[in-house]
VODREN-48238 format. One record per residue (C-alpha): residue number from 1; x, y, z. Coordinates in pm, 1 decimal, padded with zeros to 6 digits. Layout:
! VODREN-48238
{NUM; {X; Y; Z}}
...
END
This chain:
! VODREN-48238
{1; {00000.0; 00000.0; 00000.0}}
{2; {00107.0; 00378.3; -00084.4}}
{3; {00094.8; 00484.8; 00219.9}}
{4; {00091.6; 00852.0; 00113.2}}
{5; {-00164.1; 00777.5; -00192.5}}
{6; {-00375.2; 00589.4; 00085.7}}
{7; {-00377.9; 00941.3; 00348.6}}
{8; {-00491.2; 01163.0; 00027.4}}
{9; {-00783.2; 00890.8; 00017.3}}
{10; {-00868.0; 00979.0; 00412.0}}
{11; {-00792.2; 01289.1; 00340.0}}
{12; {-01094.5; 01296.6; 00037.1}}
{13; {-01322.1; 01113.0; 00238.9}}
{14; {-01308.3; 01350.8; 00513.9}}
{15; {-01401.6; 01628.0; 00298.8}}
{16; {-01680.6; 01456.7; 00133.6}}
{17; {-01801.5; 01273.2; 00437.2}}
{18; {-01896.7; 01012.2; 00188.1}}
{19; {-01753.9; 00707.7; 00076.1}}
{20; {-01934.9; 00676.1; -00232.3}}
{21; {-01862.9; 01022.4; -00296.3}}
{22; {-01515.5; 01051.9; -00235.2}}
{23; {-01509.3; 00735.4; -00450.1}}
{24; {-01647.6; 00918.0; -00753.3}}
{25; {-01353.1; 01231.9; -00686.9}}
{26; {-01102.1; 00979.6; -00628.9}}
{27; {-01212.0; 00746.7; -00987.5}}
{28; {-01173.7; 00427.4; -00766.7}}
{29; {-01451.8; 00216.9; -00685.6}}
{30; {-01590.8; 00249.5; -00388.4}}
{31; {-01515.4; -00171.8; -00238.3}}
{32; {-01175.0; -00014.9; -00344.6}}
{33; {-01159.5; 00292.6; -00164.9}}
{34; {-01296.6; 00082.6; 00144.7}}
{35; {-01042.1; -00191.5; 00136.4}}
{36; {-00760.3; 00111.1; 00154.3}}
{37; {-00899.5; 00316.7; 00443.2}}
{38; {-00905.3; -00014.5; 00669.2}}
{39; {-00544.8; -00115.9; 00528.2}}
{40; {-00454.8; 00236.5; 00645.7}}
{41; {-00640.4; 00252.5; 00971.1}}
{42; {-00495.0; -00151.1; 01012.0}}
{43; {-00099.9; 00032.4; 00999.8}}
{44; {-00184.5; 00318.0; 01222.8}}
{45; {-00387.7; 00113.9; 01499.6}}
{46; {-00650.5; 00292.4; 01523.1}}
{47; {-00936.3; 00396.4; 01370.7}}
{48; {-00945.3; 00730.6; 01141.1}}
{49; {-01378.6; 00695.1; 01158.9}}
{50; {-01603.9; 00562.2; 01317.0}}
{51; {-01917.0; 00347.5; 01147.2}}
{52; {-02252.0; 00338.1; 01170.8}}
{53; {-02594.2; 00293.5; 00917.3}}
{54; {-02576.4; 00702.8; 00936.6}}
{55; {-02225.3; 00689.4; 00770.9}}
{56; {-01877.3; 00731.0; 00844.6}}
{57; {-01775.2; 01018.7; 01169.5}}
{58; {-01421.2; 01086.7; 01212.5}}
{59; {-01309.6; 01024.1; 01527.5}}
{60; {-01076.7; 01242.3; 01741.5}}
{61; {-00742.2; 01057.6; 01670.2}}
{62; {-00848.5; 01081.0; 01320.2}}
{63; {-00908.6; 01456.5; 01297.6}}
{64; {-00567.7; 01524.7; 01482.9}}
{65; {-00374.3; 01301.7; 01258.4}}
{66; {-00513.6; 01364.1; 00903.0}}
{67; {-00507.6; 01754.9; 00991.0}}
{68; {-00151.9; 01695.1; 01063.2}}
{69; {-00070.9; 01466.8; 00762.3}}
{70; {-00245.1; 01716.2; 00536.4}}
{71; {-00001.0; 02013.1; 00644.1}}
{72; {00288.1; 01759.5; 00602.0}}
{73; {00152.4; 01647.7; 00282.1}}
{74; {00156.0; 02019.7; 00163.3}}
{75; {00488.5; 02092.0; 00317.6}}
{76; {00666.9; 01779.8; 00082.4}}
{77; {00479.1; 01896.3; -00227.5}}
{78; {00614.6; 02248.6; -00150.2}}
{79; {00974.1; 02127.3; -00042.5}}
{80; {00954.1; 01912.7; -00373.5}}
{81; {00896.6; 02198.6; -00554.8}}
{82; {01181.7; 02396.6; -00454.1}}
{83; {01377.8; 02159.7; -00534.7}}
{84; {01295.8; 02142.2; -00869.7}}
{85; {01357.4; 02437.6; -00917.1}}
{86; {01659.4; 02476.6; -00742.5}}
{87; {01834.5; 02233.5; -01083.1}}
{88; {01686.8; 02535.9; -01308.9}}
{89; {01948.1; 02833.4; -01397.4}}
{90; {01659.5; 03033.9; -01528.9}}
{91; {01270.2; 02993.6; -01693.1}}
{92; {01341.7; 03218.6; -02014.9}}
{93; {01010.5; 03305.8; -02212.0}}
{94; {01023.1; 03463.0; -02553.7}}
{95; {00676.6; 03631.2; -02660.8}}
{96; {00602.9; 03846.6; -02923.0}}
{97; {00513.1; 04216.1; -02870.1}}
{98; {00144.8; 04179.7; -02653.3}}
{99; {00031.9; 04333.0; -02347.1}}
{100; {-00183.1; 04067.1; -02298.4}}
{101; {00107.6; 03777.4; -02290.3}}
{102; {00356.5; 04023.8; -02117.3}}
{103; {00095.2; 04103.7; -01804.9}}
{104; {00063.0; 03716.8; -01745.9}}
{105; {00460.3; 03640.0; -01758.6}}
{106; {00453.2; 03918.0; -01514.9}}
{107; {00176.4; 03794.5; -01301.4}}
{108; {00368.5; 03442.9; -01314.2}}
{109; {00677.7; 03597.9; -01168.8}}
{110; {00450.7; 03752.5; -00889.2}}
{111; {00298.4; 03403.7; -00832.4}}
{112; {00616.6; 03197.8; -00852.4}}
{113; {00847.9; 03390.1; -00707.2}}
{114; {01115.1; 03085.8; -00657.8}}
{115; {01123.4; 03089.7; -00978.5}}
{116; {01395.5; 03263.1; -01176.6}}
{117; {01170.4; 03363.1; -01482.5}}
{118; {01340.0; 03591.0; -01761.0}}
{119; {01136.3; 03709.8; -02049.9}}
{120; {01236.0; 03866.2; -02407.1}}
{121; {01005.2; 04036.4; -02590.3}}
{122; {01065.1; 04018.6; -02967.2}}
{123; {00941.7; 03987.3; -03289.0}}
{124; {00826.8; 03663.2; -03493.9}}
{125; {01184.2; 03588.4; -03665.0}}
{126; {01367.9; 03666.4; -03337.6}}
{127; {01137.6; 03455.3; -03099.7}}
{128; {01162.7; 03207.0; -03347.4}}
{129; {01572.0; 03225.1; -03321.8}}
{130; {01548.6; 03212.7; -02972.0}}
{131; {01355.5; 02859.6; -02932.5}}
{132; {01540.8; 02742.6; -03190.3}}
{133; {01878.8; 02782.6; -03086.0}}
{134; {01719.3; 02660.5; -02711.5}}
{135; {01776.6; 03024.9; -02575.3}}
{136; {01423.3; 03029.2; -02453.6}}
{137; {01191.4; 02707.8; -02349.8}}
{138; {00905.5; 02846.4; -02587.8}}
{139; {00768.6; 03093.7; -02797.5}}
{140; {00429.2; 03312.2; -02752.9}}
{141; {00289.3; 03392.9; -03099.2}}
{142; {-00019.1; 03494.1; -03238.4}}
{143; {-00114.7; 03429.6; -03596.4}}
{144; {-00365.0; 03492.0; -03871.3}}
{145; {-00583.4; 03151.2; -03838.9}}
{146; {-00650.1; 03173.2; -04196.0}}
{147; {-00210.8; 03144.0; -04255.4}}
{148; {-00182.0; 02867.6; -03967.8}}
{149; {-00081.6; 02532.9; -04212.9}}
{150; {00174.9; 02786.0; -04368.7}}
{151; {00332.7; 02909.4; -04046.5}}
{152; {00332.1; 02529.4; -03888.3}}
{153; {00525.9; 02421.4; -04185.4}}
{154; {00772.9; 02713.3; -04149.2}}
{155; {00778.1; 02614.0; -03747.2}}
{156; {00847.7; 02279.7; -03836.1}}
{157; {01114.7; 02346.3; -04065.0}}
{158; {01311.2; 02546.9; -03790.0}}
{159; {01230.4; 02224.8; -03562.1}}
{160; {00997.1; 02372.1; -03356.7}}
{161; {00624.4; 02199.1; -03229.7}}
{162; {00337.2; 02410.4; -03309.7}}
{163; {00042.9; 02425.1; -03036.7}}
{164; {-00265.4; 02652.7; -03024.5}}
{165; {-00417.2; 02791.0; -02733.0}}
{166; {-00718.5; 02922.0; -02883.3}}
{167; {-00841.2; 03166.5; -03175.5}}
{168; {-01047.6; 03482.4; -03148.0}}
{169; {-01180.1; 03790.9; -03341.0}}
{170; {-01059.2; 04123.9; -03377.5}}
{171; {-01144.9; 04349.0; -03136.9}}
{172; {-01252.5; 04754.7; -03165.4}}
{173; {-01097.9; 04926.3; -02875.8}}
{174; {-01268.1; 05243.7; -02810.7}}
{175; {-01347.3; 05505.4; -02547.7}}
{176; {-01640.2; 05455.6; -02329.7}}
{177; {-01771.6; 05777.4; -02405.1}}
{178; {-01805.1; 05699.1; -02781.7}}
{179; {-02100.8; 05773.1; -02899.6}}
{180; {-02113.3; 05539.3; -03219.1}}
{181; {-01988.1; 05247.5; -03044.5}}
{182; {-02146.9; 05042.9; -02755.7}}
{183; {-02058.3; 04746.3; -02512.7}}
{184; {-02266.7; 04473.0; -02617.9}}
{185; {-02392.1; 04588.7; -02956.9}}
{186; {-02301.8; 04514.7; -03292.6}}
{187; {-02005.5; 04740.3; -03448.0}}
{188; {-02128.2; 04984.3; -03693.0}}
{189; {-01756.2; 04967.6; -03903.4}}
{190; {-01936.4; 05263.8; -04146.4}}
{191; {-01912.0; 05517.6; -03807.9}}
{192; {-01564.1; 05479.1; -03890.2}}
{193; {-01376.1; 05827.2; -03909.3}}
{194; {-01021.0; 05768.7; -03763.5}}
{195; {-00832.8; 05456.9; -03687.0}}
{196; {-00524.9; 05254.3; -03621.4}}
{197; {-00486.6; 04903.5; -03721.9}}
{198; {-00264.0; 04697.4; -03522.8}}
{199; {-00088.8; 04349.0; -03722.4}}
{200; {00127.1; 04108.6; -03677.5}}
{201; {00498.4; 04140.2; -03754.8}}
{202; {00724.7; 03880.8; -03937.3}}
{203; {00923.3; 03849.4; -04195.0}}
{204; {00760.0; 03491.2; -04366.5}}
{205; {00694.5; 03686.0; -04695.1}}
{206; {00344.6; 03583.2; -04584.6}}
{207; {00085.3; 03862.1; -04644.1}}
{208; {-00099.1; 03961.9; -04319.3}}
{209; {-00468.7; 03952.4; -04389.1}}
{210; {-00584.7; 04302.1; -04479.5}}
{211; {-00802.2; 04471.9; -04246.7}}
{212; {-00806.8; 04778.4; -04419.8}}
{213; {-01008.0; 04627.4; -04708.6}}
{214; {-01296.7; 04616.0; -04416.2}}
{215; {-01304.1; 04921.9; -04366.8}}
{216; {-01490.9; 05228.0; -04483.7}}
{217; {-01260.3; 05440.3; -04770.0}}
{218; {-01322.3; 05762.5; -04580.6}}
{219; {-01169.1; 05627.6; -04268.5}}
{220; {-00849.6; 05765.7; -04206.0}}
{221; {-00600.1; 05523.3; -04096.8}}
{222; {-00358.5; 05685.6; -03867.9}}
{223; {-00061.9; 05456.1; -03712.6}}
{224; {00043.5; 05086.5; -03728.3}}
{225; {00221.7; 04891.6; -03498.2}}
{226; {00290.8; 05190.0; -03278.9}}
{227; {00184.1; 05044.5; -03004.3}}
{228; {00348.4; 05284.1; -02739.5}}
{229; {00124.4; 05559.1; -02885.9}}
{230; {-00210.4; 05379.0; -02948.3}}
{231; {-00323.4; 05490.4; -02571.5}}
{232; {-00211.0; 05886.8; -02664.9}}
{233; {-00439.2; 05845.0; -03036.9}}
{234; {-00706.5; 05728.7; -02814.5}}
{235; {-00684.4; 06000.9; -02588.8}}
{236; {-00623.4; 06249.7; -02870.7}}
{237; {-00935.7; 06156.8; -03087.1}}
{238; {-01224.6; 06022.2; -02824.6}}
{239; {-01422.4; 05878.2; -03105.8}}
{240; {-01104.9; 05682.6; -03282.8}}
{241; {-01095.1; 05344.1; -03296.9}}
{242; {-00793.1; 05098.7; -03282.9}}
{243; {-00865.1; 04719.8; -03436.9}}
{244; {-00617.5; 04501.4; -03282.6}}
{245; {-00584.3; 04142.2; -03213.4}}
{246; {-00508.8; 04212.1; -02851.2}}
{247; {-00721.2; 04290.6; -02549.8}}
{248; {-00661.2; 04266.6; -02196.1}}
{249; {-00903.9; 04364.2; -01925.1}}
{250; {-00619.8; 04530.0; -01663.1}}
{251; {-00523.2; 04766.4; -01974.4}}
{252; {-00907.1; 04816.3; -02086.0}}
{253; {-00980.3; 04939.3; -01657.2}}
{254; {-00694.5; 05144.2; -01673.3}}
{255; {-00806.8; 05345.7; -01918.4}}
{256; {-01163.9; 05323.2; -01973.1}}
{257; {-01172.4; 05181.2; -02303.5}}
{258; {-01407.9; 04908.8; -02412.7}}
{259; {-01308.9; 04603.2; -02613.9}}
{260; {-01584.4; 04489.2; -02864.1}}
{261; {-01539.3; 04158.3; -03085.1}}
{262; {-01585.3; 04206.3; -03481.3}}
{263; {-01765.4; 03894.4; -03515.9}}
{264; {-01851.3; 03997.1; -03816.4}}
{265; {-01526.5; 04020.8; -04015.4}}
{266; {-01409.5; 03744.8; -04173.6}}
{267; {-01076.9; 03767.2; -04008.7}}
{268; {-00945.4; 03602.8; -03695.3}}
{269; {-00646.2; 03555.8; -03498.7}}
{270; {-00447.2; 03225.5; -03303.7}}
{271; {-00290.5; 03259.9; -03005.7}}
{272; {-00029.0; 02949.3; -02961.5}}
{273; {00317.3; 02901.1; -02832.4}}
{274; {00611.6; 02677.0; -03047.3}}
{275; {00929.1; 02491.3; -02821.9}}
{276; {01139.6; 02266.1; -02957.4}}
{277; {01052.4; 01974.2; -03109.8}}
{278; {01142.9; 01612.5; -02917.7}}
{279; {01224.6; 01843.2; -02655.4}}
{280; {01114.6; 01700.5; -02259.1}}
{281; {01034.9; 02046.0; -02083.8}}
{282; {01133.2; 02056.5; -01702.6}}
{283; {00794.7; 02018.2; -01484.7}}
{284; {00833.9; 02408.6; -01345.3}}
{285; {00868.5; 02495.3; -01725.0}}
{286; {00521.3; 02292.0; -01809.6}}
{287; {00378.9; 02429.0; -01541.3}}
{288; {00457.8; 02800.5; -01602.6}}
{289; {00353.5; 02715.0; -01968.0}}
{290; {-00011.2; 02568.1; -01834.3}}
{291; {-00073.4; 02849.6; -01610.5}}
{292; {00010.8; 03143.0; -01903.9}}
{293; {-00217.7; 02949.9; -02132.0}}
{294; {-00478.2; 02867.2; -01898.2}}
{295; {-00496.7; 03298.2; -01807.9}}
{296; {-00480.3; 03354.5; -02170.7}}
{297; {-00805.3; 03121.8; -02235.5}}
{298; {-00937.5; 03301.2; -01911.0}}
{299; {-00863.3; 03655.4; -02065.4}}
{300; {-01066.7; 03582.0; -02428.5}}
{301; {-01344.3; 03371.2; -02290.2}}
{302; {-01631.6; 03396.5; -02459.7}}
{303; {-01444.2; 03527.0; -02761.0}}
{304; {-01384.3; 03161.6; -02883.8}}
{305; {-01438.7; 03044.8; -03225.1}}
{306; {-01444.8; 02710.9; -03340.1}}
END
């Protein structure tokens, strides 16, 4: 018997209360589960419950022990932990130019703090270069979707592993006080007057998909990829509009702007990452990963698209 495997079982049970229900958490059977508790309670010499036809009580010696064991439990998985990371020089993260990747690395680094996390913040070719040449454990890209079989077999043929993390619209950022545009409601594109388009930036000799085509001919489109400035054009015209690929709530707060999905363009972006291919990434390095693309889903739910 895992002894340890066999406490997280107690450990279940006591939260449930139920056998048959902290069978069903657990994905044992429940004769199973039963069988363990009594092997464990048979090592300890004494009983973690008591029985009865009301159901299981824990008893007094069990309540002292498995509270105990549970802050043990958590102490190993956190001394573990160090210790994997203690074998790591550095976590080194190359993403693309995005507030909305750059605020989660940085939110990581807040949450992990034992571990040493280093970012870069490049363009396509150069976060490309750095997985590549194993400078960085992986890449944080966003593509055109309509382009993604063309970029996967330029990935692959720097030996890098492709994987998406989801795909969304554009987006019309926009002042809250503008009048032609609304939270909720349907984008009126014709309202158009002034605007910045924000694309991606590589050097594939793959045409980005034109936005502008979208667009009204009287609009007057402003900047590109100035993305230091796009917050001063907003402030500058209240009624412009900047169409970007990017959104991020923290940014949006900060400076009342509202983020509206163009649903009905026939253009949409793919957020992904790319590492190395046949290359085993540490644990702390999967995990990091996980948690950046589990915000980023968080971030652009209900944005989705098939």
């Amino acid at each position: 018997m895992d002894k340890f495997q066999a406490i997280r079982c107690a450990l279940t049970i006591r939260k449930y209360g139920k056998i048959s229900k902290a069978a069903d958490v657990l994905f044992m059977a429940q004769p199973n589960l039963s069988r363990t508790l009594a092997a464990l309670e048979e090592e300890l010499g004494f009983a973690l419950f008591s029985r009865s036809k009301k159901g299981l009580t824990i008893t007094s010696q069990g309540e002292r022990y498995l509270t105990q064991a549970e802050g043990l439990l958590e102490e190993l998985a956190n001394l573990e932990k160090a210790c994997r990371c203690e074998q790591l020089s550095h976590v080194t993260i190359a993403t693309i130019e995005s507030s909305l990747y750059i605020n989660h690395i940085l939110d990581a680094m807040q949450q992990y703090p034992e571990l040493p996390i280093e970012f870069t913040e490049n363009d396509l070719d150069e976060v490309i270069e750095l997985v590549e040449s194993e400078k960085a454990e992986f890449g944080l890209i966003i593509i055109p979707y309509s382009q993604q079989k063309n970029y996967e077999k330029y990935f692959s043929g720097h030996g890098l592993a492709y994987f998406p993390i989801c795909r969304t619209p554009y987006f019309l950022l926009t002042n809250r006080q503008n009048p032609y545009f609304r939270e909720g409601e349907k984008p009126d594109l014709n309202k158009l007057k002034h605007c910045i388009l924000s694309s991606t930036q590589h050097s594939m000799r793959l045409k980005d998909e034109s936005l502008g085509t979208y667009l009204p001919k009287e609009c007057r489109i402003l900047e590109r990829n100035v993305r230091s400035s796009n917050m001063d054009f907003l402030d500058t015209f209240p009624n412009g509009v900047m169409i970007t690929f990017q959104t991020h709530q923290r940014v949006l707060r900060r400076n009342d702007l509202i983020s509206i999905p163009l649903r009905q363009l026939p253009l949409s972006m793919e957020y992904a990452y790319v590492c190395k291919k046949r290359k085993k990434l540490e644990k702390p390095v999967k995990m990091i990963l996980g948690v950046l693309c589990e915000e980023v889903k968080n971030e652009l739910e209900g944005n989705f698209l098939e």
